[in-house]
GULUM-985058 format. One record per residue (C-alpha): y negated, x negated, z negated. Coordinates in steps of 0.5 Angstrom, whole numbers, padded with zeros to 4 digits, always signed. Last residue first. Layout:
REM residues N
YXZ ...
END
This chain:
REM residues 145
+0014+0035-0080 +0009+0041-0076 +0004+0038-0078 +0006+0030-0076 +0009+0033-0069 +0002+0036-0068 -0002+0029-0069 +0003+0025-0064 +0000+0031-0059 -0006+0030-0061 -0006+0022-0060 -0002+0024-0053 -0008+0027-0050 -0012+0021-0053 -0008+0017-0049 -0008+0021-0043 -0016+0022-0043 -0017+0016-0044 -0014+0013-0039 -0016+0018-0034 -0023+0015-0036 -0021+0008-0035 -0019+0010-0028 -0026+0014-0026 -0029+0008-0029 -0027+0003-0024 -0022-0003-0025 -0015+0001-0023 -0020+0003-0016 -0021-0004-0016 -0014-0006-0015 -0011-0001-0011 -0017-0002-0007 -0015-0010-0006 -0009-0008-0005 -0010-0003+0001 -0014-0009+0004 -0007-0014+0004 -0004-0008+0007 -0009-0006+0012 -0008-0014+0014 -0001-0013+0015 -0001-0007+0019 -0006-0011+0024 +0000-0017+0024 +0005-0012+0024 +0002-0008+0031 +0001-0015+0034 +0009-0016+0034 +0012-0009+0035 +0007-0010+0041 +0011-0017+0043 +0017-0013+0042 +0015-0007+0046 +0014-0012+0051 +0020-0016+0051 +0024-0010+0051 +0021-0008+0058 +0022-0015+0060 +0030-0014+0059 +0033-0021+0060 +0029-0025+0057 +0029-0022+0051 +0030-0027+0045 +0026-0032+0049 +0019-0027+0048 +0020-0027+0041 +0017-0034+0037 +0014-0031+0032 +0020-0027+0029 +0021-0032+0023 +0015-0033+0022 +0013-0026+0023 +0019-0024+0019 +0016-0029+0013 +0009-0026+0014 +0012-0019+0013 +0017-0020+0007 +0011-0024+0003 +0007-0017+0006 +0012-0013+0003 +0013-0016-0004 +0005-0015-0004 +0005-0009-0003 +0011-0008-0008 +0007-0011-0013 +0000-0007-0012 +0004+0000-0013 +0008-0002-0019 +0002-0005-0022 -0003+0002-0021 +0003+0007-0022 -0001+0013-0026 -0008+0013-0023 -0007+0011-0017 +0000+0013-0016 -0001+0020-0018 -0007+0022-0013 -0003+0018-0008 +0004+0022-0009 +0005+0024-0001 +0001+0018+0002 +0004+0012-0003 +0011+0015-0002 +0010+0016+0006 +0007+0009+0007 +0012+0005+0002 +0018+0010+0006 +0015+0007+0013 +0014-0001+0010 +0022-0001+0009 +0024-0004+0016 +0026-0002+0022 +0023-0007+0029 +0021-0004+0035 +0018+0002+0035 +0018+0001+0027 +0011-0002+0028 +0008+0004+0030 +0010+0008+0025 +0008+0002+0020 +0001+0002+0024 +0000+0010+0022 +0003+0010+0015 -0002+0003+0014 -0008+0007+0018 -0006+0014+0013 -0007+0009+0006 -0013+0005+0009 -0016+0013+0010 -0014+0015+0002 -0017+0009+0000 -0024+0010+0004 -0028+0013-0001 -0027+0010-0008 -0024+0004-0006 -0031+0003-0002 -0035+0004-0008 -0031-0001-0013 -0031-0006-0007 -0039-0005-0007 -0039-0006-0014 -0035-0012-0015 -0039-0015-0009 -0038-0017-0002 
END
């Protein structure tokens, strides 16, 4: 997969890993709660602003989630003998389980968009727009002083 191609998908299907990570975190707080479903919430209700304006933040804390994913899913890999006693439980443990794993990919795919959305020109062009919005302000200031 090329830089252009991942450029590409980030621009169109963005907002559709965003949705697939709030559904999987929803899923996945069946059986454990965790701060993945306030990730999902914030980054769907403020995502034009969040791509465009918070890009590092963003990726750093999908990354701080994933590494506190796969240290929950090494630590509670082993699950079935914590609920031998109530085989329903163990059940949706073992769903909570695979549902983590799949929300764990859309993360790392979500951060890979982020990233290259950051790096397309759609982003370097807000930039500019802000910056030089930001020049004519500083400008006014100094005519009005």
């Amino acid at each position: 997969m090329s830089k252009v191609d991942l450029i590409e998908f980030s621009k169109n299907h963005s907002f559709k890993v965003v949705l697939c990570c709030l559904a999987l975190s929803l899923l996945a707080n069946l059986g454990r709660y965790d701060f993945n479903i306030c990730i999902s919430f914030v980054t769907v209700i403020f995502f034009d602003h969040i791509i465009i304006n918070y890009t590092l933040l963003l990726s750093l804390v999908l990354l701080v989630s994933c590494i506190l994913d796969i240290v929950w899913l090494s630590i509670e890999g082993p699950i079935s003998h914590h609920y031998e006693h109530i085989p329903e439980l163990e059940k949706l443990a073992t769903f909570s389980f695979v549902i983590s794993i799949f929300s764990l990919f859309f993360k790392i795919l979500l951060i890979l968009c982020v990233i290259s959305r950051a790096n397309s020109g759609q982003y370097s062009q807000c930039t500019q727009s802000v910056t030089k919005n930001r020049e004519f302000e500083d400008n006014d200031i100094d005519d009005v002083a």
